[in-house]
TORKOL-4160 file (C-alpha; in steps of 0.2 Angstrom, whole numbers, padded with zeros to 4 digits, m for minus):
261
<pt num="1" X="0294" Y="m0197" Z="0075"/>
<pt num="2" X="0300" Y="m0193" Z="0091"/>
<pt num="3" X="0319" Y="m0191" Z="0086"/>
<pt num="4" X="0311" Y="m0179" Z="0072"/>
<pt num="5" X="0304" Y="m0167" Z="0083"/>
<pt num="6" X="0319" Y="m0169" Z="0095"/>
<pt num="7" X="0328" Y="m0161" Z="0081"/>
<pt num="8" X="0316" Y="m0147" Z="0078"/>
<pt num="9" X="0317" Y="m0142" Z="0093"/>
<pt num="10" X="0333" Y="m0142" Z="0096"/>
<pt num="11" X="0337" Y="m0133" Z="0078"/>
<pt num="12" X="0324" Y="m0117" Z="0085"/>
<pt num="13" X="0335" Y="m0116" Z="0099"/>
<pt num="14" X="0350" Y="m0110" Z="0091"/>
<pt num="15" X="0342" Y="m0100" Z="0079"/>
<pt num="16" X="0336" Y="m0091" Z="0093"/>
<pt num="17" X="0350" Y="m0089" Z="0101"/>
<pt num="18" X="0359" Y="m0084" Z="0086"/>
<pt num="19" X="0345" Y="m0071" Z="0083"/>
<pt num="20" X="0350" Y="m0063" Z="0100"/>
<pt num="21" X="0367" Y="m0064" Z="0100"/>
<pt num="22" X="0367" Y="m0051" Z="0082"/>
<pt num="23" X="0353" Y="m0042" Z="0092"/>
<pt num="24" X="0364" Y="m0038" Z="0107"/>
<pt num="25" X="0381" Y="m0035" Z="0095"/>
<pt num="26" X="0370" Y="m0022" Z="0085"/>
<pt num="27" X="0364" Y="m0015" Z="0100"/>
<pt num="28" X="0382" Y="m0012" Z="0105"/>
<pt num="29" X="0390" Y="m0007" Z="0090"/>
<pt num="30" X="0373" Y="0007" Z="0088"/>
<pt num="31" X="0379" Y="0024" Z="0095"/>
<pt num="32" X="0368" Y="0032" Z="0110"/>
<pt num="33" X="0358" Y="0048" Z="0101"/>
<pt num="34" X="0364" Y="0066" Z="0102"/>
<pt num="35" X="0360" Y="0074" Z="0116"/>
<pt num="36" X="0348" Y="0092" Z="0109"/>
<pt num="37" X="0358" Y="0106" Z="0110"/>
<pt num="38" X="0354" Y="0119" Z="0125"/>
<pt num="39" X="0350" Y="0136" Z="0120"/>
<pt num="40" X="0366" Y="0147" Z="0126"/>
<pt num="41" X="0356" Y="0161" Z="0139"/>
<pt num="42" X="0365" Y="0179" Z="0139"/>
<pt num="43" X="0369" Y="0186" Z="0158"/>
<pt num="44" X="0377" Y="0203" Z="0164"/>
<pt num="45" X="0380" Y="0209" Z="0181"/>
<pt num="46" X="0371" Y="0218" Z="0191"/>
<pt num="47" X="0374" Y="0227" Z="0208"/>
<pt num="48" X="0365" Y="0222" Z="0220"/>
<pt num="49" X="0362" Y="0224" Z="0241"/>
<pt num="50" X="0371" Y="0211" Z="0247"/>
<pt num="51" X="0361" Y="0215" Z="0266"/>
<pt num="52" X="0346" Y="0224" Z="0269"/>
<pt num="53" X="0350" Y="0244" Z="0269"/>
<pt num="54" X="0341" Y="0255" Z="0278"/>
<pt num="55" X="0333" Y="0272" Z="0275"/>
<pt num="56" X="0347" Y="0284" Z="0277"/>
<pt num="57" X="0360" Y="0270" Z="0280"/>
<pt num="58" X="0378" Y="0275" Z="0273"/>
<pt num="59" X="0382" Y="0264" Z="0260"/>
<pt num="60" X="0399" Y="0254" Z="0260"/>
<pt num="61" X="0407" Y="0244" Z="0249"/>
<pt num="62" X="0402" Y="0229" Z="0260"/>
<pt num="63" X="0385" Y="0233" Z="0258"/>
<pt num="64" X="0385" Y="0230" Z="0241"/>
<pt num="65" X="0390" Y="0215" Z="0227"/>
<pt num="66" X="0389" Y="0211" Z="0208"/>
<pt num="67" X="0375" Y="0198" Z="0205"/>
<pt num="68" X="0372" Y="0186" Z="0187"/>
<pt num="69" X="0357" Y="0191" Z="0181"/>
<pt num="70" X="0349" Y="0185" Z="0166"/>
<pt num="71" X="0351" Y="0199" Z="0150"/>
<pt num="72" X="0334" Y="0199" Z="0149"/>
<pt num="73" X="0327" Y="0201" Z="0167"/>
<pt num="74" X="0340" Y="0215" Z="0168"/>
<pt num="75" X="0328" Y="0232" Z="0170"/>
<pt num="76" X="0334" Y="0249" Z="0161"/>
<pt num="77" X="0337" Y="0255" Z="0178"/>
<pt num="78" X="0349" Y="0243" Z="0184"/>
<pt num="79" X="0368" Y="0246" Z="0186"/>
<pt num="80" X="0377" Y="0233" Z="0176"/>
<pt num="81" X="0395" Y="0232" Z="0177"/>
<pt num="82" X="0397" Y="0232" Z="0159"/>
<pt num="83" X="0392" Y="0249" Z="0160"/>
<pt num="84" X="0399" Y="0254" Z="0176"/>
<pt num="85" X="0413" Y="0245" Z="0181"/>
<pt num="86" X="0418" Y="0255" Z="0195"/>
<pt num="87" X="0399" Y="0258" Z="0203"/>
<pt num="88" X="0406" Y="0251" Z="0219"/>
<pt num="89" X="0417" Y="0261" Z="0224"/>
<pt num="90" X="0407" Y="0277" Z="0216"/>
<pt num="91" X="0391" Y="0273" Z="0224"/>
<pt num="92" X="0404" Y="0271" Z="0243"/>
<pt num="93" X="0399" Y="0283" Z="0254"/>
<pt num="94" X="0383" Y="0285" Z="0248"/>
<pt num="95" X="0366" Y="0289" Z="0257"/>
<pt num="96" X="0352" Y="0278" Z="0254"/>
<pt num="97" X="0334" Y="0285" Z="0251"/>
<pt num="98" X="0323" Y="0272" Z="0252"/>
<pt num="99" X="0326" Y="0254" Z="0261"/>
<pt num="100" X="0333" Y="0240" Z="0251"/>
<pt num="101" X="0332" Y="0222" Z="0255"/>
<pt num="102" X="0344" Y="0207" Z="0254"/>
<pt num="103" X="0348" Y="0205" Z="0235"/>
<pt num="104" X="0338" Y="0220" Z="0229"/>
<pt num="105" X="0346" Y="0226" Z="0213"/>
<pt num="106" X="0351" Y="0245" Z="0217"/>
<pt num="107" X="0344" Y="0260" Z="0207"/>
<pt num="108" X="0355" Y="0276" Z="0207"/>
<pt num="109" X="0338" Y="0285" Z="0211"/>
<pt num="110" X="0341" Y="0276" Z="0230"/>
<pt num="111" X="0358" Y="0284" Z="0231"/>
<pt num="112" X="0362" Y="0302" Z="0233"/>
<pt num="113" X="0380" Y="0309" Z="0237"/>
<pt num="114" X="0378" Y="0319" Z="0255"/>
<pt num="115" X="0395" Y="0329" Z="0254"/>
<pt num="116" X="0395" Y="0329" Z="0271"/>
<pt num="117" X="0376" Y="0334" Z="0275"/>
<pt num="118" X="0367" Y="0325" Z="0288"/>
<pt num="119" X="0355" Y="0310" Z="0280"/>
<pt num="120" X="0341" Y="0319" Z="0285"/>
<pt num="121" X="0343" Y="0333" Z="0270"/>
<pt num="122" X="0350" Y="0319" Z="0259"/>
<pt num="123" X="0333" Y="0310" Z="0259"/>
<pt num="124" X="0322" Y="0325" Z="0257"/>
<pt num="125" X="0314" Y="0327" Z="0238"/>
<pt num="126" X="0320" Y="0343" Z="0230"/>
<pt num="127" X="0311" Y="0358" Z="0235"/>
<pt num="128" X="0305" Y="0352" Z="0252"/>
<pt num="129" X="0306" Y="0356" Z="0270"/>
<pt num="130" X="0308" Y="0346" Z="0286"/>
<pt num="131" X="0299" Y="0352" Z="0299"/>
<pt num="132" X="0296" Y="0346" Z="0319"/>
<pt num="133" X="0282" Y="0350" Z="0328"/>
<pt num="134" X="0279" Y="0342" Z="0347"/>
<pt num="135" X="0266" Y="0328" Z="0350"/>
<pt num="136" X="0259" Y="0319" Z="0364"/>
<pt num="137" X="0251" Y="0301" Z="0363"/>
<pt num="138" X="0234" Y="0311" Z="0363"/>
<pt num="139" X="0238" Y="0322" Z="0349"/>
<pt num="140" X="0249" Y="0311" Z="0338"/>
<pt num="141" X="0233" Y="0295" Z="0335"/>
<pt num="142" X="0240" Y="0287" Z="0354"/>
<pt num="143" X="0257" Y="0281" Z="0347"/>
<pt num="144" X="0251" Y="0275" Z="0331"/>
<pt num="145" X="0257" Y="0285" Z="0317"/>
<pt num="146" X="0275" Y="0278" Z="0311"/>
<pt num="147" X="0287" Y="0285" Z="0298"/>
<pt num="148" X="0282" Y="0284" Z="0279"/>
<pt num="149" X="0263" Y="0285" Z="0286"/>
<pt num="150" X="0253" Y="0302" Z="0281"/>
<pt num="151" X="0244" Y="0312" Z="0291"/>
<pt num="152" X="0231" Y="0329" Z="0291"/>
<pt num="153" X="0237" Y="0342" Z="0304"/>
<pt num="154" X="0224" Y="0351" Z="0313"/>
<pt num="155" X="0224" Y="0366" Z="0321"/>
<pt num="156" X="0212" Y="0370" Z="0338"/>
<pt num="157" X="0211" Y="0388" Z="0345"/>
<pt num="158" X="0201" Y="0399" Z="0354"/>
<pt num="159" X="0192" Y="0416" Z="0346"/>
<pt num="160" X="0186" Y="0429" Z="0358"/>
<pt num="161" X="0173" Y="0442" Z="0350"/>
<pt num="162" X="0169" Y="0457" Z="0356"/>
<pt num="163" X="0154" Y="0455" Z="0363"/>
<pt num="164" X="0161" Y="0443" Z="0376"/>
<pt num="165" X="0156" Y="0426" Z="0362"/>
<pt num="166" X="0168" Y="0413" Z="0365"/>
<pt num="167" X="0173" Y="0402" Z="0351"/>
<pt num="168" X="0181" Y="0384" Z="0350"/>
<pt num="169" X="0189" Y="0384" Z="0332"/>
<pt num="170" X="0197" Y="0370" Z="0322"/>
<pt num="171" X="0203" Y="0367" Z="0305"/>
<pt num="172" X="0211" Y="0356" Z="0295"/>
<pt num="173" X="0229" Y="0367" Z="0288"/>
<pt num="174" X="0238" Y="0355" Z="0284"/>
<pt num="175" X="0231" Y="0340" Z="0273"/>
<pt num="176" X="0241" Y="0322" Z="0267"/>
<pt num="177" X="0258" Y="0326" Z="0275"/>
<pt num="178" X="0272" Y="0315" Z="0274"/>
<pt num="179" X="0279" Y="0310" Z="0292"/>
<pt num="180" X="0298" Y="0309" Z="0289"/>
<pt num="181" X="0301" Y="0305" Z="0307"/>
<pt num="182" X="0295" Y="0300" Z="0325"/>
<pt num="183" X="0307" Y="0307" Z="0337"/>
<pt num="184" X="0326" Y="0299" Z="0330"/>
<pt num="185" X="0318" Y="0287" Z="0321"/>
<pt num="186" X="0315" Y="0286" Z="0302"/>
<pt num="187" X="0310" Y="0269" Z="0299"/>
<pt num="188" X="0300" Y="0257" Z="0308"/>
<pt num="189" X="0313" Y="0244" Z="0316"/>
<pt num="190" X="0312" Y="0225" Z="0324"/>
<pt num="191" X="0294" Y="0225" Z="0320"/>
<pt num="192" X="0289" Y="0241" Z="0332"/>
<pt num="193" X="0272" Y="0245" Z="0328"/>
<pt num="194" X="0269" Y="0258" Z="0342"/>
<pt num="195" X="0280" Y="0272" Z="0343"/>
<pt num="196" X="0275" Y="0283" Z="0359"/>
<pt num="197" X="0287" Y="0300" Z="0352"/>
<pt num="198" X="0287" Y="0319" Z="0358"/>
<pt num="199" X="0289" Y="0325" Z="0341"/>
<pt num="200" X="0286" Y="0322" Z="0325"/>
<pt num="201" X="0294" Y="0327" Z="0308"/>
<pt num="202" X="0285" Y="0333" Z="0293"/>
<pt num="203" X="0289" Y="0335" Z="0274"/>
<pt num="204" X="0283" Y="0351" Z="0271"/>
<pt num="205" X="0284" Y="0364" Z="0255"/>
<pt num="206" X="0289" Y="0381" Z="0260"/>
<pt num="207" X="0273" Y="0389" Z="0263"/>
<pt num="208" X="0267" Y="0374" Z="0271"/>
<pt num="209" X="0280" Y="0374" Z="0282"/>
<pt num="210" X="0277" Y="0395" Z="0287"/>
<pt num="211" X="0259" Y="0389" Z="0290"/>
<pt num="212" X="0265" Y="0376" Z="0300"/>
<pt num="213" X="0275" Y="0388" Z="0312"/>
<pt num="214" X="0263" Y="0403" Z="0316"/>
<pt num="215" X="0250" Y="0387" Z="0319"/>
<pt num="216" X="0260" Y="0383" Z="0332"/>
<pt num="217" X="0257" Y="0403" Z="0340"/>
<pt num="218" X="0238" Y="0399" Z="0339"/>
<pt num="219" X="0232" Y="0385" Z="0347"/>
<pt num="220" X="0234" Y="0366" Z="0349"/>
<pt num="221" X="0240" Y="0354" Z="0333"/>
<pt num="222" X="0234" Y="0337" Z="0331"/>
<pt num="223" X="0240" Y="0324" Z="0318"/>
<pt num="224" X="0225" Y="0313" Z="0312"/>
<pt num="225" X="0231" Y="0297" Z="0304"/>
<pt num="226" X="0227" Y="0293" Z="0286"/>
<pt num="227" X="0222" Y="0279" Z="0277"/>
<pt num="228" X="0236" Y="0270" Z="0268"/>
<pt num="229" X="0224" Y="0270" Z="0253"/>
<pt num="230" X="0226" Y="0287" Z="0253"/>
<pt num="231" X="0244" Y="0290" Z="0254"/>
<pt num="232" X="0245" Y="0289" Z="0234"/>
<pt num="233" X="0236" Y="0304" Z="0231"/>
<pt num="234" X="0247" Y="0315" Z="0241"/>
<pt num="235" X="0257" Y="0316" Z="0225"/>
<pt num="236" X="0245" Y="0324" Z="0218"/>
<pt num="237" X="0242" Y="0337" Z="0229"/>
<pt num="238" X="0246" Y="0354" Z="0228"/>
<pt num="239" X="0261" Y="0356" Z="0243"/>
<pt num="240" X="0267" Y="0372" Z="0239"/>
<pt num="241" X="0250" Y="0378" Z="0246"/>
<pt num="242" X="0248" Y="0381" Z="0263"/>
<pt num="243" X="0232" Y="0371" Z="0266"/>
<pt num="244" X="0225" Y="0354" Z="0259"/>
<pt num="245" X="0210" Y="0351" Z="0251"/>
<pt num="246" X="0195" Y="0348" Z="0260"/>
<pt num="247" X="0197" Y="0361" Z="0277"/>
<pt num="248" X="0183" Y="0358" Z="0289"/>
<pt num="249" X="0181" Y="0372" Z="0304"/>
<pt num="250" X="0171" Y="0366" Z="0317"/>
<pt num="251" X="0166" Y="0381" Z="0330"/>
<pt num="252" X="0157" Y="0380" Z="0346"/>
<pt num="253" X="0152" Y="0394" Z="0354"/>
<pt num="254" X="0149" Y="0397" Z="0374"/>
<pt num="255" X="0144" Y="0414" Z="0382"/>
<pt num="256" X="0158" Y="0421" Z="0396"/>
<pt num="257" X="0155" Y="0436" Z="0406"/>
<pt num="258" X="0169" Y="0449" Z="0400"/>
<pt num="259" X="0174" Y="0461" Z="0418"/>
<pt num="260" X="0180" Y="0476" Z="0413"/>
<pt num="261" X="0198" Y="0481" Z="0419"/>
């Protein structure tokens, strides 16, 4: 009895082993399943700032460099080098009209050709004027109004009547103005918030930019800082006019004694 199970025991034994011996020879002979096939995605080139660019910076080719983008992510607006191959040395030269930053795909609206004009006219829309006009820290919101920010200009003079009335006049003339400039500088640089300048320049249309000047013969102009939440709708506003929307004249009156010559 006990040789029998002896034998028994010994006979599962090598079946087992047997039994995994063929499972690990199957397993080797068994091929390893195809790996899924990975969906090919299309790609262009796209030029793109290869450092940040400032506004009114001279373009080089340095500045500049072909980028893989995805097909798909690739906006109308974007130059490709399958459609321009040569965009690098066309666009050379070139004067930026809004900053760029570091790997900022570049738009031919950003680019304008000077032809030797200062950068100042390059950046100007069509049909606009640059005008200056001096400021002092208590006429120009203590320092605090930059470039890109807009402004209301406001005019303060003084009315003499004839009956010896003086008056203290002021009126908004100018409403939602662009500044383009404080002084030299067009942009804000190394994180400068404050920018104490003597003179400020504005984007003007023509008969702004008349206004602007015989103000200037009249009285005292003041530039009253807007919100940012309002510099969208300076768009919308009608700049060939002279004045903005919403002129407020405030007049204070005081009695002089008028000694006959």
């Amino acid at each position: 009895m006990k040789a029998a199970r002896i034998v028994v025991l010994g006979v599962a034994v090598v079946a087992g082993g047997l039994a995994a011996l063929m499972a690990g020879r199957q397993a080797e002979v068994q091929p390893p399943p195809a790996p899924e096939p990975v969906a090919k995605l299309d790609t262009t080139e796209v030029l793109v700032a290869k450092s940040d660019i400032g506004l009114g910076q001279s373009v080089s080719a340095s500045d500049v460099q072909w980028q893989i983008w995805p097909v798909a992510a690739a906006g109308p607006y974007f130059i490709q080098r399958n459609n321009k191959p040569n965009a690098i040395e066309e666009f050379s030269g070139s004067i930026a009209r809004a900053p760029m930053v570091a790997g900022e795909p570049i738009r031919e609206a950003k680019l304008i050709k000077a032809n030797g004009s200062g950068f100042m006219a390059a950046i100007l829309p069509s049909g606009m004027r640059a005008v200056s006009t001096e400021i002092s820290p208590e006429t120009g919101a203590g320092g605090f109004i930059l470039p890109n920010d807009h402004v209301d200009v406001l005019l303060s003079r003084r009315e003499r009547e004839a009956s010896g009335l003086e008056n203290f006049v002021s009126e908004t003339i100018l409403s939602n103005i662009r500044v383009l400039a404080i002084d030299q500088m067009v942009e804000e640089k190394n994180g400068q918030k404050v920018v104490v300048g003597k003179t400020a320049t504005l984007e003007l249309g023509p008969r702004q930019a008349e206004a602007l000047a015989l103000s200037r013969q009249l009285g005292t102009l003041s530039l009253a800082l807007r919100s940012i939440a309002d510099g969208s709708k300076a768009a919308t506003e009608d700049k060939s006019q002279p004045r903005g929307t919403g002129i407020n004249t405030v007049r204070f009156g005081v009695t002089t004694t008028v000694t006959p010559k």
